[in-house]
N, C-alpha and C positions, 0 to 999 in steps of 0.2 A: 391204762395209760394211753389210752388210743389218742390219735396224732400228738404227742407231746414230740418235741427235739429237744433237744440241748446242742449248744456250741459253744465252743470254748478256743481260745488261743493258749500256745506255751512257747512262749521267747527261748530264743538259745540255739546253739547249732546242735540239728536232731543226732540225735547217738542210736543207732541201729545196735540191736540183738539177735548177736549171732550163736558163732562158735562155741564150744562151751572145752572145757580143760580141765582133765582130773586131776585130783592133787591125793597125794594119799601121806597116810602117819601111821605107821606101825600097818596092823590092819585093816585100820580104818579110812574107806575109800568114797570121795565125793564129787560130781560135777560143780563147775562153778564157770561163770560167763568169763568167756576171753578176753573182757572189757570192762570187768566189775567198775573199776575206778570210774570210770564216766558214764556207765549204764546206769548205775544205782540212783546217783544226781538225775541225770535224766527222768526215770523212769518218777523219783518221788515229783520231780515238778510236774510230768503229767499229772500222777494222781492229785497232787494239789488244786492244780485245775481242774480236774473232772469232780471232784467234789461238791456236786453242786445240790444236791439234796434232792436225787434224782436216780430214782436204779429201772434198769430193764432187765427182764426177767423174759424175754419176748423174742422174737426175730426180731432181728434189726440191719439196719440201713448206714453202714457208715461211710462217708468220704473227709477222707484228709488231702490237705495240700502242703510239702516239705519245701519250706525257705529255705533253700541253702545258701550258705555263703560262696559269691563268685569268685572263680580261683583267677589267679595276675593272668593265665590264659589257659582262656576256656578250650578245652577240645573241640565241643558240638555248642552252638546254640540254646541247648537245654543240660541240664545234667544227669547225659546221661552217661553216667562214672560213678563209681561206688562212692558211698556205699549205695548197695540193693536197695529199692523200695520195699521189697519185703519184708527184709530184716529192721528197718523202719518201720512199717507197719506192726508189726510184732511187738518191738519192746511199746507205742505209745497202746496197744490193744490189752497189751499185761497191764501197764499204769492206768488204765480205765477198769480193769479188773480188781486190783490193789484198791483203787476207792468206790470200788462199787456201784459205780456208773453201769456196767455191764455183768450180769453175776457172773457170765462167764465167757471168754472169749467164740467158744462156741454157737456163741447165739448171734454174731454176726453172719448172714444170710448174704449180701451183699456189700461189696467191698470197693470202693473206688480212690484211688492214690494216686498224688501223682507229685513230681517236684520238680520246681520252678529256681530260679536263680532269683538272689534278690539280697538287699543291700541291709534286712533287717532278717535272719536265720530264725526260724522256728518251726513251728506246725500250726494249722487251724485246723480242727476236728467238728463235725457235725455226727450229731447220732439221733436216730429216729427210729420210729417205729415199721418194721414192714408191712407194706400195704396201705401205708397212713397218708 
C-alpha cells in the first residue's frame, strides 16, 4: 500500500481515554474506562469513520487536529486545559484499531496532535504510510 492516506473527519466533542476503575462481584474482578458512558459513543463514531475499506499493517504517519468546543472564557488562547491530548489521542487510535484502519495501534511510528478552539468540535485524522 505504498503511498496510500486515508483521512477522515468525526464531528462531536472529542471524549479522551483515560483512567480506568475496577469494579468487582463476588470474585470476579475487572478494569473498565472512567468514562464508559461517553467513550464508547465516541470511540464507535471514530471507527465508523475510519472504515473506509482501508487497513495498514505498516509504519505509519498519523496527525490529528481536536476541535474543541470554546469555553464562555478561555484561560489561554489555545486549549490548553484538559482534557490531555494524549488521552485524545488514544481513545481516536483505539477507534482506528476497532475498524481496522490500523491492525494495531502499535504501528503508529509518528504521531502529531494538536487542538485548536473552534465553533464546530470534532477531530480530523490523516493516516499514511511512513516514508510515503
Amino acid at each position: 500500500m505504498i503511498g496510500d492516506s486515508v483521512s477522515f473527519r468525526v464531528d462531536g466533542v472529542p471524549v479522551p481515554q483515560g483512567s480506568k476503575t475496577v469494579a468487582k462481584a463476588g470474585s470476579r474482578v475487572w478494569l473498565r474506562d472512567a468514562n464508559a458512558s461517553k467513550l464508547k459513543p465516541w470511540r464507535a463514531l471514530v471507527a465508523e469513520a475510519a472504515d473506509v475499506g482501508v487497513s495498514f499493517d505498516c509504519p505509519v504517519v498519523v496527525s490529528m487536529t481536536f476541535f474543541m468546543p470554546m469555553p464562555k472564557r478561555p484561560k489561554f488562547a489555545v486549549p490548553a486545559v484538559k482534557p490531555d491530548a494524549d488521552k485524545l489521542v488514544r481513545a481516536v487510535c483505539d477507534g482506528m484499531t476497532d475498524a481496522g484502519l490500523i491492525a494495531d495501534d502499535s504501528r503508529v511510528v509518528r504521531l502529531i496532535a494538536e487542538k485548536v478552539y473552534s465553533e464546530s468540535p470534532g477531530v480530523e485524522v490523516t493516516v499514511r504510510e511512513y516514508g510515503a
